[in-house]
N, C-alpha and C positions, 0 to 999 in steps of 0.2 A: 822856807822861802830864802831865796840868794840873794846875798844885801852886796856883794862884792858880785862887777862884772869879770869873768872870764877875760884871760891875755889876747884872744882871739877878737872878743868886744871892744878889748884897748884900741888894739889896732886897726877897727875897721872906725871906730869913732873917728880916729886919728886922721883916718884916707878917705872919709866922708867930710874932712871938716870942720866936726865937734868938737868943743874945748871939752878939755879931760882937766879943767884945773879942782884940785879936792879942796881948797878955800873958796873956789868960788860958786859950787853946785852942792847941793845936800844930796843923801843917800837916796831919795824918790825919784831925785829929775837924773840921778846917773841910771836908775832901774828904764826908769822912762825912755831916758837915749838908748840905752844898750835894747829894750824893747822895738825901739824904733830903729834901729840899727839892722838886727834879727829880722825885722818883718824886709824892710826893704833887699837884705841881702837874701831870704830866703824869694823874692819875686822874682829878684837880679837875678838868681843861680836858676830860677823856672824859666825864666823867661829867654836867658839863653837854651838851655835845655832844650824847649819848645823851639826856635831858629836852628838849632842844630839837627832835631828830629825833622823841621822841615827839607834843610839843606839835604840831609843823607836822602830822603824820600824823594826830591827832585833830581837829587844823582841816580838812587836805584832807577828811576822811571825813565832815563836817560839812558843807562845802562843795558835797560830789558832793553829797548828798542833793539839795539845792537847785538844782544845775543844770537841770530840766528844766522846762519851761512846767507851771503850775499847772495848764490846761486836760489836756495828756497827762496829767498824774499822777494825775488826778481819773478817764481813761479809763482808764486803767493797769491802775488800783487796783481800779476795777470789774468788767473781765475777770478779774484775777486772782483776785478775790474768788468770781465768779460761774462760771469754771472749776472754782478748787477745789472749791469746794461739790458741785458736779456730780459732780468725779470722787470727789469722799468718798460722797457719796449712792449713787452705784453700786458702789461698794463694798461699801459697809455691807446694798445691798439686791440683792445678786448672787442671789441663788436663788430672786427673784420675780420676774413677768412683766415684759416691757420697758417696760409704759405705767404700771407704779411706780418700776421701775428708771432708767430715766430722766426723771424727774419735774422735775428742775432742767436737762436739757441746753435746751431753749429760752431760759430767761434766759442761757444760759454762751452760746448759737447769739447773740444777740440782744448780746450782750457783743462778741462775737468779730470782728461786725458793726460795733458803732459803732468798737471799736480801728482796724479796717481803713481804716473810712473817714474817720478822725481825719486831718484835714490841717494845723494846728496854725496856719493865718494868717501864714504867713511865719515861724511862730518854731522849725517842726518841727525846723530841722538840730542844733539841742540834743539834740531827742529821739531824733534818727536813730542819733546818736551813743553814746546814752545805753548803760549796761551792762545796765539792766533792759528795753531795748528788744530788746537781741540774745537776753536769758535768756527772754524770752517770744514772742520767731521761733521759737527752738529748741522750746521745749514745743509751739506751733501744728504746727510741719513734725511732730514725732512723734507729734504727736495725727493729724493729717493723714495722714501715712504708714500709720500702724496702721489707722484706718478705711478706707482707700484699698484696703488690702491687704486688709483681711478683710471688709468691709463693714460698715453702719452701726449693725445691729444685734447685733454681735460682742461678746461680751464680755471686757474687757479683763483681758491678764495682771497679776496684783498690782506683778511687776517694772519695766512700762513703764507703771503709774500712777505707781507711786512715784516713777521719774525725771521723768517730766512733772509732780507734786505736788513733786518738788524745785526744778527750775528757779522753777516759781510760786513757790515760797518763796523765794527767790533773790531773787527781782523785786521784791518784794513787802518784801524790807529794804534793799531798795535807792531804791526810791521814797521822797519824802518824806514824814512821817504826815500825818494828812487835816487840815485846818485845824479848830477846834471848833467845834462848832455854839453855836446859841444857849442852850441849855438846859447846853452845856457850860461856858460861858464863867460863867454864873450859880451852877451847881455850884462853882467855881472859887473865886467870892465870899465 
């Protein structure tokens, strides 16, 4: 056992406060302080640690948004947009004929369209990468698969919209927000 504290314990006694005098403390209550010295610098040195791991993780997650080319995020944003809608509209209008019930799948078809043929000018391998590129593969192949299977004008189970309406929302807080428009910027004022 260590009857002498460490220079290291000197001086955190010292910057904590504690009197360091050796006529006035015995060798138990210097183990005591320097013990309680330790515990509290060891919280202090986690405790930041933990603020600093939160700090980087609210930058990385700041960071992601912004990885992708403005041009995909602006295509992204549109399919997402223009899917959802579609499949909430057919939802909501299930028990009427198809040429009400699908009333928004040509702007979602025409969404679907430009995503596809998005080639990004050399900058796509961002976007190739991206998370809300794989969460909106996924939603296409099971929109694709269900129509595949049942045909086009099948109407879909509430359970595999919902999972295809989740992915899109997925994608969709993963994309960065739209830039403001001008009427926005002025509201701003």
């Amino acid at each position: 056992m260590r009857v002498t504290p460490c220079v290291g314990e000197i001086f955190r006694c010292e910057a904590l406060g504690l009197a360091r005098g050796d006529d006035a403390t015995s060798t138990t209550a210097r183990d005591d302080d320097a013990r309680d010295v330790r515990r509290r610098a060891f919280f202090a040195t986690n405790a930041i640690a933990v603020a600093a791991t939160a700090c980087a993780t609210a930058t990385d997650a700041a960071n992601a948004l912004e990885d992708v080319p403005r041009e995909y995020a602006r295509v992204a944003r549109a399919l997402v947009d223009a899917l959802s809608t579609s499949l909430e509209h057919e939802a909501a209008n299930a028990n009427k004929p198809p040429g009400e019930r699908y009333k928004f799948a040509k702007p979602a078809k025409e969404a679907v369209k430009a995503y596809i043929s998005y080639d990004g000018g050399g900058a796509s391998a961002s976007a190739a990468s991206s998370a809300s590129r794989a969460d909106i593969a996924e939603a296409l192949r099971e929109l694709s698969a269900f129509y595949k299977k049942n045909g086009a004008a099948a109407e879909m189970p509430a359970e595999v919209r919902d999972r295809i309406l989740s992915r899109l929302r997925e994608a969709r807080d993963l994309l960065p927000a739209p830039e403001p428009t001008i009427a926005d910027r002025l509201r701003a004022l």
